[in-house]
DSSP file (Angstrom, degrees, kcal/mol; ACC not computed):
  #  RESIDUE AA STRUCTURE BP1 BP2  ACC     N-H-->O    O-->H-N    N-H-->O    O-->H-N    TCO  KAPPA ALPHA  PHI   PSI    X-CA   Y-CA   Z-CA
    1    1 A X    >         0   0    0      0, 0.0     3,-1.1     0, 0.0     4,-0.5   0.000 360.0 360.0 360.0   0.0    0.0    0.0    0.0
    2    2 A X  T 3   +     0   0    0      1,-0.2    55,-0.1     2,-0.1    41,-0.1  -0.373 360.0  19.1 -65.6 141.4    3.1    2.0   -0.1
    3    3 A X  T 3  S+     0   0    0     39,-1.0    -1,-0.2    51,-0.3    40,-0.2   0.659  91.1 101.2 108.9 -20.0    2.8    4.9   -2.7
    4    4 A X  S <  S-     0   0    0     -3,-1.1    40,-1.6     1,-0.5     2,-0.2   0.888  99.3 -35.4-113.3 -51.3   -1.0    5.1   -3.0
    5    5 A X        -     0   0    0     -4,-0.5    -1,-0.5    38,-0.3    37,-0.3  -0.970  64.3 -99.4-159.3 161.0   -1.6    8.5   -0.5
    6    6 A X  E     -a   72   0A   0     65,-2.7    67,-0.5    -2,-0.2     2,-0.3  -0.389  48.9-128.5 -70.1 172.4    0.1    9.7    2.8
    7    7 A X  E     -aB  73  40A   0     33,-1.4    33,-1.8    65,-0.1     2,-0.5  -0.979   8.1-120.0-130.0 132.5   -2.1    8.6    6.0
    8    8 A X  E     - B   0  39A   0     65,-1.0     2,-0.3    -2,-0.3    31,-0.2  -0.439  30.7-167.4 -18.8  86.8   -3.2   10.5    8.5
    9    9 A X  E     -     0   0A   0     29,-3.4    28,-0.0    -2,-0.5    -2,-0.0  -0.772  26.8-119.9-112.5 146.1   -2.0    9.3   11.9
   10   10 A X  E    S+     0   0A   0     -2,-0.3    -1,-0.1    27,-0.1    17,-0.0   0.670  80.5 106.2 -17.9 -51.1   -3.3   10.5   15.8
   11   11 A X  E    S-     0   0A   0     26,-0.1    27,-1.4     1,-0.1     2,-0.3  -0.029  76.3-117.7 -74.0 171.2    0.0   11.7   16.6
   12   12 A X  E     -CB  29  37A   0     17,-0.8    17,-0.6    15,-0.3    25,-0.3  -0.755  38.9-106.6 -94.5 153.6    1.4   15.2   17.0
   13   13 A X        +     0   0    0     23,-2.0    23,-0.2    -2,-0.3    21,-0.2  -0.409  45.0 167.2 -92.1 102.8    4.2   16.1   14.5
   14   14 A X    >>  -     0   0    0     -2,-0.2     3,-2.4     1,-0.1     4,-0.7  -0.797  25.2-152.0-144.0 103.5    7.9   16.1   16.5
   15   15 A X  T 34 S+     0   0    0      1,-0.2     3,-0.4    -2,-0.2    -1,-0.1   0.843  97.6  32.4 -25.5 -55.2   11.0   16.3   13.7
   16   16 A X  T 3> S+     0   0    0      1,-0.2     4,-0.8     2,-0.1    -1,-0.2  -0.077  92.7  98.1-109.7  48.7   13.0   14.6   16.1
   17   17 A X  T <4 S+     0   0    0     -3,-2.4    -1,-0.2     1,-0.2    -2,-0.1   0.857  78.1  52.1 -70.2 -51.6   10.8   12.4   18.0
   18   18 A X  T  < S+     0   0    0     -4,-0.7    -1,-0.2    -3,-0.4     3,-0.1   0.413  97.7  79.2 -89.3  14.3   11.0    8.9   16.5
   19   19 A X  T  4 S+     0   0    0     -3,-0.2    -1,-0.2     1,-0.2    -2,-0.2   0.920 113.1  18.5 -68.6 -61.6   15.2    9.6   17.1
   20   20 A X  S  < S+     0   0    0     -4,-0.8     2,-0.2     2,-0.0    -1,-0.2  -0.057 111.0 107.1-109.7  30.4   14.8    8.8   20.9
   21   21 A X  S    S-     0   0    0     -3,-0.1     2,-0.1     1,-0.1     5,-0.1  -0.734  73.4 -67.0 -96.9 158.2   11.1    6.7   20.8
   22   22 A X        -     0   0    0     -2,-0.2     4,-0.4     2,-0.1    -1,-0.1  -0.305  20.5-136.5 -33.9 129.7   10.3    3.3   21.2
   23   23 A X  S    S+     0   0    0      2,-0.1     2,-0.5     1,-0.1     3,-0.2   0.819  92.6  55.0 -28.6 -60.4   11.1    0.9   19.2
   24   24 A X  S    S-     0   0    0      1,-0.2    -2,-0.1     0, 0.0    -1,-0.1  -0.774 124.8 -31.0-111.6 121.7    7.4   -0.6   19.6
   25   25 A X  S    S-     0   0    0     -2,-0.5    -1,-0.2     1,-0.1     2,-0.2   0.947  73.0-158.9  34.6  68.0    4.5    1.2   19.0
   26   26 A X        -     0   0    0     -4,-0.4    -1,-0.1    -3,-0.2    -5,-0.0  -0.417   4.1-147.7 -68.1 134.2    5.8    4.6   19.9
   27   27 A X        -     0   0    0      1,-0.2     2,-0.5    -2,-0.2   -15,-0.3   0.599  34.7-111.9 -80.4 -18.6    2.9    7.3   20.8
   28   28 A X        -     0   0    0    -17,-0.1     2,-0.3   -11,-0.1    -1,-0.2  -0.922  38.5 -64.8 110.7-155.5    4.0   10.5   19.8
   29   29 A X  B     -C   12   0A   0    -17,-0.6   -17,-0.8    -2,-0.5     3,-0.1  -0.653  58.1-106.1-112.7 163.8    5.1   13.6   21.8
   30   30 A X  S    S-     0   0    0     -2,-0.3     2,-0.3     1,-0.2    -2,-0.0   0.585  92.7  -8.7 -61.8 -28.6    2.2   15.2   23.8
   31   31 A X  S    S-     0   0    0    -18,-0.1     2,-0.3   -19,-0.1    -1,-0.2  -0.887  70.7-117.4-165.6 178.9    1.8   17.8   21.7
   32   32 A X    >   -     0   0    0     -2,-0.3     3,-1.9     1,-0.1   -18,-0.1  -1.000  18.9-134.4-130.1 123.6    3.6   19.7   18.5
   33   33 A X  T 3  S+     0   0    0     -2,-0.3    -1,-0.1     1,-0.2   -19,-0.1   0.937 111.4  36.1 -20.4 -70.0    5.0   23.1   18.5
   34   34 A X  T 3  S-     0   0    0    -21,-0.2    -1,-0.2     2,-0.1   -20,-0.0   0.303 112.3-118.8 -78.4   9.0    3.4   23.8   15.4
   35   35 A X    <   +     0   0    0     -3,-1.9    30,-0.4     1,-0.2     2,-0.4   0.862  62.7 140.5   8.7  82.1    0.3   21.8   16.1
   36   36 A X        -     0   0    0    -23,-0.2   -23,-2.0    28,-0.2     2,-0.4  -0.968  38.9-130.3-130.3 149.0    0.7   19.1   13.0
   37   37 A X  E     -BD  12  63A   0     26,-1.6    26,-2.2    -2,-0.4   -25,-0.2  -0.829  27.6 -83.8-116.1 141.0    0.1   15.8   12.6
   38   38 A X  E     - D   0  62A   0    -27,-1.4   -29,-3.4    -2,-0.4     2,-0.3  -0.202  31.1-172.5 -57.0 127.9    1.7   12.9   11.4
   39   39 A X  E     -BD   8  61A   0     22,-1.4    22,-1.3   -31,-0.2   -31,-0.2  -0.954  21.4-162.8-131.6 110.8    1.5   12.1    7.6
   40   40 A X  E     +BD   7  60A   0    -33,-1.8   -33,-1.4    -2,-0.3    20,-0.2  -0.629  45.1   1.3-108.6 178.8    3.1    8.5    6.8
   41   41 A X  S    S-     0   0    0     16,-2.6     2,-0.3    18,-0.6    15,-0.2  -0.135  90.5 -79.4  75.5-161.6    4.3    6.7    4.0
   42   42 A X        -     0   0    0    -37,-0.3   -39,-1.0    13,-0.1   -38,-0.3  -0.907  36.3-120.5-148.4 180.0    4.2    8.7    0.5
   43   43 A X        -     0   0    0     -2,-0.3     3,-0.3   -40,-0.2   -38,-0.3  -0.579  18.8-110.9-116.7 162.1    1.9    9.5   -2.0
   44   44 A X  S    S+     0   0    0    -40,-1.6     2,-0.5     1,-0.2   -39,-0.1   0.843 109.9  31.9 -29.4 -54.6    1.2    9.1   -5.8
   45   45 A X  S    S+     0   0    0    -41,-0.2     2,-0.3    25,-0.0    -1,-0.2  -0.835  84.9 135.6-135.5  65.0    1.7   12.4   -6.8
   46   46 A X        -     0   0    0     -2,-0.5     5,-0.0    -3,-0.3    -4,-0.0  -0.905  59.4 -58.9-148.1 178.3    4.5   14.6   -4.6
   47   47 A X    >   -     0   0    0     -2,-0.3     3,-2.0     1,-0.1     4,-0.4   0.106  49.9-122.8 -77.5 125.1    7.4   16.9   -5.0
   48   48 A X  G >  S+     0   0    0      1,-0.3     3,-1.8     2,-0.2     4,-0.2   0.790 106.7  57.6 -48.2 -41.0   10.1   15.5   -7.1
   49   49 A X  G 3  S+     0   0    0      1,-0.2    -1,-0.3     2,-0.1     4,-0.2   0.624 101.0  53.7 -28.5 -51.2   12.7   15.9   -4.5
   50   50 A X  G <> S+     0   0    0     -3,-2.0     4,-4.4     1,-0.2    -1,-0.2   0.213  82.5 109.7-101.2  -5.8   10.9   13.9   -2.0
   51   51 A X  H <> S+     0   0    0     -3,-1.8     4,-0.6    -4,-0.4    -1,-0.2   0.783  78.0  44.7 -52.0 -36.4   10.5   10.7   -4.5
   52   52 A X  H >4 S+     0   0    0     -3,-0.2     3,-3.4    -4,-0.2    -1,-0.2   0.977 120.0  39.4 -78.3 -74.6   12.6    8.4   -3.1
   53   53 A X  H >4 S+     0   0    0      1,-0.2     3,-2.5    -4,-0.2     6,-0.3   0.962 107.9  70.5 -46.6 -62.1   11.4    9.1    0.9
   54   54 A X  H 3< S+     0   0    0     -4,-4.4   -51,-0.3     1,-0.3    -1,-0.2   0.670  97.0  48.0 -40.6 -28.8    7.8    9.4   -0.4
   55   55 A X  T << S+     0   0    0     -3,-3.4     2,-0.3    -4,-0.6    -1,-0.3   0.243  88.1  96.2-122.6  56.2    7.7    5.9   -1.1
   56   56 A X    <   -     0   0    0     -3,-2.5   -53,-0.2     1,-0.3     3,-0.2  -0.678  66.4-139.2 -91.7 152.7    9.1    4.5    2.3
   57   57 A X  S    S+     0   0    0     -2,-0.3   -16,-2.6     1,-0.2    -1,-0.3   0.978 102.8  59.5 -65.7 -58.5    6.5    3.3    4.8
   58   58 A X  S    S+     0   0    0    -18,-0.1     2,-0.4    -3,-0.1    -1,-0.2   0.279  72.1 113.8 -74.7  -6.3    8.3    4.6    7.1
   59   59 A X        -     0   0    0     -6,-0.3   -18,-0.6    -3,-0.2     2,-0.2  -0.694  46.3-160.1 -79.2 126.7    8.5    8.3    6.2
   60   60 A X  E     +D   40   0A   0     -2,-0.4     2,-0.3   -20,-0.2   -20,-0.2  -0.618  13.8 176.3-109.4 136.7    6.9   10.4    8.7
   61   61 A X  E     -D   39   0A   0    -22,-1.3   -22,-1.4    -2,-0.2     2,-0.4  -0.669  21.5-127.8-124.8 154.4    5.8   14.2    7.6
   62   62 A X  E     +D   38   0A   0     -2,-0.3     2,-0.3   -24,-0.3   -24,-0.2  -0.990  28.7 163.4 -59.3  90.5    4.0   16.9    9.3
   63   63 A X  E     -D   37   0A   0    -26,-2.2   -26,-1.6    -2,-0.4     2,-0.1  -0.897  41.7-109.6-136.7 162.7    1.3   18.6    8.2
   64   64 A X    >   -     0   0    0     -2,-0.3     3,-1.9     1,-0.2   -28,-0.2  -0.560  38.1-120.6 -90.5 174.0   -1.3   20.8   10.1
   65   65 A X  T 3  S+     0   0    0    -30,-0.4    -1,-0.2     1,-0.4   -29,-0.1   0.418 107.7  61.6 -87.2   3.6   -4.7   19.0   10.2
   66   66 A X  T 3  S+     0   0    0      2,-0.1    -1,-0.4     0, 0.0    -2,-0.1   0.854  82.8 108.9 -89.8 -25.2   -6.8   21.4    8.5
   67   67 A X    <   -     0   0    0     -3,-1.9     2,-0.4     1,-0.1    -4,-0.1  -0.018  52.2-169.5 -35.2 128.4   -4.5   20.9    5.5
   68   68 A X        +     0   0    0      3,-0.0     2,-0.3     2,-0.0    -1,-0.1  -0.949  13.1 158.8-131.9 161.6   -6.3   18.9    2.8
   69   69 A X    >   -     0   0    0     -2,-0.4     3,-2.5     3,-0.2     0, 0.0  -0.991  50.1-117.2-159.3 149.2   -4.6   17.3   -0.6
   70   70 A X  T 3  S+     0   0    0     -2,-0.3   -26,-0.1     1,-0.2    -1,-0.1   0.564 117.3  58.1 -39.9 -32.2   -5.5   14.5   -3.1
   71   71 A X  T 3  S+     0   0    0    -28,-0.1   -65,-2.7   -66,-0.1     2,-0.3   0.329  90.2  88.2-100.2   2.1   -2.3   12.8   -1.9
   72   72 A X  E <   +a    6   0A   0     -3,-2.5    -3,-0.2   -67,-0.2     2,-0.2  -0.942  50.3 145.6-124.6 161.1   -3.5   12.6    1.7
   73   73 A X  E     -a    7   0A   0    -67,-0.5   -65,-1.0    -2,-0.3     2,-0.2  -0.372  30.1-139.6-135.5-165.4   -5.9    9.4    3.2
   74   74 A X        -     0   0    0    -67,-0.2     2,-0.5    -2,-0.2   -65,-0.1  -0.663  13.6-131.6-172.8 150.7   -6.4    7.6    6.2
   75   75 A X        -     0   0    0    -67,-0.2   -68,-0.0    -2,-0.2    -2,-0.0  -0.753  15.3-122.5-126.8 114.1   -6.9    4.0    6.9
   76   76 A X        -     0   0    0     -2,-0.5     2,-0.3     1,-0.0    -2,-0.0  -0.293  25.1-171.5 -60.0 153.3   -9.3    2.2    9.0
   77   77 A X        +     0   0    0      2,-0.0     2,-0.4     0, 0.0    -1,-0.0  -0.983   6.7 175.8-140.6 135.7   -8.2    0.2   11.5
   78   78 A X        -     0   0    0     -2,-0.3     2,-0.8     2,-0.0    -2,-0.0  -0.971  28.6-129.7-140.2 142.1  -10.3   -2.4   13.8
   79   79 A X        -     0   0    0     -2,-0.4     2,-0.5     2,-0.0    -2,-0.0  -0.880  36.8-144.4 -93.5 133.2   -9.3   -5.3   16.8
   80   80 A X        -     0   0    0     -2,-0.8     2,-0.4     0, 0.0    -2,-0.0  -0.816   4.7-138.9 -71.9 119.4  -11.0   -8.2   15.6
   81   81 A X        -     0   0    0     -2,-0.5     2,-0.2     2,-0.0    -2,-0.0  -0.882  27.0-165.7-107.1 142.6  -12.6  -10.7   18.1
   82   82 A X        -     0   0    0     -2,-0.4     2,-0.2     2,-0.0     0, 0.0  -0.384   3.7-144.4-110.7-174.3  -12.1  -14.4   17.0
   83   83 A X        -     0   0    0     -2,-0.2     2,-0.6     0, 0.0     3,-0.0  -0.863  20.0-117.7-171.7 138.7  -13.6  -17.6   18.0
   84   84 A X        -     0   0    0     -2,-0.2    -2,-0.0     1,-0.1     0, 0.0  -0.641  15.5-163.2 -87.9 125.0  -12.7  -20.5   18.4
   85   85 A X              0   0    0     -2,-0.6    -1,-0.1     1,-0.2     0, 0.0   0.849 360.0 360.0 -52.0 -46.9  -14.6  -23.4   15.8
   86   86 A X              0   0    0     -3,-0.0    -1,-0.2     0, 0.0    -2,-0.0   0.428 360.0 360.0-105.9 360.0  -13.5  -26.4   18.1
């Protein structure tokens, strides 16, 4: 799914944040200076420059949340409850 649109993430937007986070499921800073929020992955469609990061999962962006673009998404997410058959 890498590639198709940034996504929208809950956290606030800290350049150097994921430097000194957990490793596993890291939350975010408390807030953002600049109040923006985290824009992962890369998009279809972005700034030539940026091609190569755009299309890592793992590249994290900032943008503030009223911002809206063709290149930005967000992905539902759900916990599943299973059952056991047997």
């Amino acid at each position: 799914m890498a590639g198709n649109v940034y996504e929208w993430c809950a956290d606030w937007y800290d350049e150097g944040y994921y430097t000194n986070s957990s490793y596993k499921n890291p939350k975010g800073p408390e807030s953002s200076p600049k109040s923006r929020r985290v824009l992962r992955g890369g998009s279809w469609d972005y700034f030539t420059s940026y091609t190569v990061r755009s299309r890592l999962v793992s590249a994290r962006y900032g943008s503030d949340p009223s911002d809206n673009s063709n290149t930005f998404g967000f992905r539902c997410v759900s916990n599943v409850e299973t059952h056991s058959i047997y």
